[in-house]
C-alpha positions in Angstrom: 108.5 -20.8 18.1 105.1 -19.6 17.9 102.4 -20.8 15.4 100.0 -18.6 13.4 96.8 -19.3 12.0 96.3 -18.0 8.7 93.1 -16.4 7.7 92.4 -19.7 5.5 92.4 -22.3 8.3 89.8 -21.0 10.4 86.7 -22.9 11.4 82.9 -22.0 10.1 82.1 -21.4 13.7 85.0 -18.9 14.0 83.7 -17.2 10.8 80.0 -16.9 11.8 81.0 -14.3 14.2 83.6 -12.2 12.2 82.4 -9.4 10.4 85.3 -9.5 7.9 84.8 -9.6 4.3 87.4 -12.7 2.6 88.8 -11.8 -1.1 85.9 -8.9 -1.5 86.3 -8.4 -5.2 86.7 -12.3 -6.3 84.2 -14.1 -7.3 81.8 -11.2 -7.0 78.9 -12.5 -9.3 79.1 -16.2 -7.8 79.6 -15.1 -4.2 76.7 -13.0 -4.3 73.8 -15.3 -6.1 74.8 -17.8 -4.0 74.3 -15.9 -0.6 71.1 -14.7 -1.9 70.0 -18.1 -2.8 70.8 -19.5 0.5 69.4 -16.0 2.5 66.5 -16.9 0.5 66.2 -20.5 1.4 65.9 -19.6 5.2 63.6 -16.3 4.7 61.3 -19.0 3.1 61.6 -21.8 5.7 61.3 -19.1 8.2 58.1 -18.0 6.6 56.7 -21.6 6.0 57.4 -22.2 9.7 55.6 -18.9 10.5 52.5 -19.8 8.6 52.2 -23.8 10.0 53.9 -24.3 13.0 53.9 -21.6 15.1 50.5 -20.9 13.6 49.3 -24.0 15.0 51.0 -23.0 18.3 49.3 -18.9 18.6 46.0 -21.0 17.8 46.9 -23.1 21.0 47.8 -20.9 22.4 50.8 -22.2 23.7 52.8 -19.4 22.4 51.4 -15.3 22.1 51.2 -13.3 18.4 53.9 -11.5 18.7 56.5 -14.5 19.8 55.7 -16.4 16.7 56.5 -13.3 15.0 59.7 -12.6 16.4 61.3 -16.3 16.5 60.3 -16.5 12.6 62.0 -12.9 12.2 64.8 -14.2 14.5 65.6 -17.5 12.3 65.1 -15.2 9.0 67.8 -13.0 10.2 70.5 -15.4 11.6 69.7 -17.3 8.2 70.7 -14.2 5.9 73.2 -13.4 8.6 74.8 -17.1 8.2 74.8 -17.2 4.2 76.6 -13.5 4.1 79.4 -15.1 6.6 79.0 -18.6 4.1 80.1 -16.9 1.1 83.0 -15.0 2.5 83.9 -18.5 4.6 87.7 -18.4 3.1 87.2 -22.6 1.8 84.1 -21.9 0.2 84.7 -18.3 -1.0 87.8 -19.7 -2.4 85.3 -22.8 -4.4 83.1 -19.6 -5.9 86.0 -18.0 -6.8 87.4 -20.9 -8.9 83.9 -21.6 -9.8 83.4 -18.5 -11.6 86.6 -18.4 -13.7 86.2 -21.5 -14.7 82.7 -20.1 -15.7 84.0 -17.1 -17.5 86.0 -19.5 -19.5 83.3 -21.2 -21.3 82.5 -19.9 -24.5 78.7 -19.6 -24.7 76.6 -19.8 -28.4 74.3 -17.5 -29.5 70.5 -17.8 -29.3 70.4 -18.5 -33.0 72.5 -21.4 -32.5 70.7 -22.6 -29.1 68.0 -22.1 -31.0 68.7 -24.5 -34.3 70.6 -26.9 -31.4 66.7 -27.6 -29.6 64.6 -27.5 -32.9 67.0 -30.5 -34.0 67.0 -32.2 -30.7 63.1 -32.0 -30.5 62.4 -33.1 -34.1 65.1 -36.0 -33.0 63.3 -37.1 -29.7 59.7 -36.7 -31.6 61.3 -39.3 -34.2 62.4 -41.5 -31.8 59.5 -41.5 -29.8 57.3 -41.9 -32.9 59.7 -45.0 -33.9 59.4 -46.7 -30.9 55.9 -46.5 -30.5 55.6 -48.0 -34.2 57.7 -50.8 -32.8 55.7 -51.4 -29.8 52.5 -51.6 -32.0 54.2 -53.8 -34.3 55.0 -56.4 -31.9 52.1 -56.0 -30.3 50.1 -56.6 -33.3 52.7 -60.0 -34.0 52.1 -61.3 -30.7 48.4 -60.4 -31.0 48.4 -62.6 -34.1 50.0 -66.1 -32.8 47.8 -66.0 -29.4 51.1 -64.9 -27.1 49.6 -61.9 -26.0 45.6 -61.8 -25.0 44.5 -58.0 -24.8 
């Protein structure tokens, strides 16, 4: 009897060179901030490695202008190309997926109420800190007073 392989068992590797699109209207939202984010994370290291190292190289001339150009253009694309085929990996298409409904599940308050919530917890935190720092100078003044602490 022959075996299949279904769609969901394949391997990254397999993925990176498949142009098909896993579940394309699930986890839309999720799926595509989270491929920008990671496209974006190699356009920028691409960039960084553009303006230092291969820099350094073109000025050493160990490798021409247009080389440092192209291998930073080179890693930029196979990065984007890499987090489009991430987010449409079927394990971790199938995480955004769950991670999004669970996220359209929670019920969200209002600025008004975000807004009271962090006027309380900054008045709290500003009383705390205040009390503590009366502490520490009380003690400090007490241990000032029987010769324990010499400042």
């Amino acid at each position: 009897m022959a075996t299949t392989k279904s769609k969901g068992s394949q391997t990254l590797l397999s993925e990176m060179f498949s142009a098909s699109l896993y579940k394309r209207n699930q986890g839309r939202r999720v799926r595509q901030w989270t491929g920008v984010a990671v496209a974006a994370v190699f356009v920028l290291g691409a960039m960084s490695l553009y303006n230092s190292v291969l820099a350094d190289m073109v000025s050493a001339e160990t490798l021409a202008e247009g080389a440092q150009a192209g291998v930073a253009f080179g890693l930029a694309l196979a990065g984007v190309w890499f987090a489009y085929r991430l987010v449409n990996y079927p394990r971790f298409a199938d995480f955004l997926i769950s991670v999004q409904a669970e996220m359209d599940k929670v019920t969200w308050v209002s600025w008004k109420e975000l807004i009271r919530s962090t006027i309380v917890v900054i008045v709290c935190m500003s009383f705390i800190g205040i009390l503590l720092y009366l502490y520490d100078y009380l003690w400090a003044f007490l241990f000032r007073l029987v010769d324990v602490l010499k400042v």
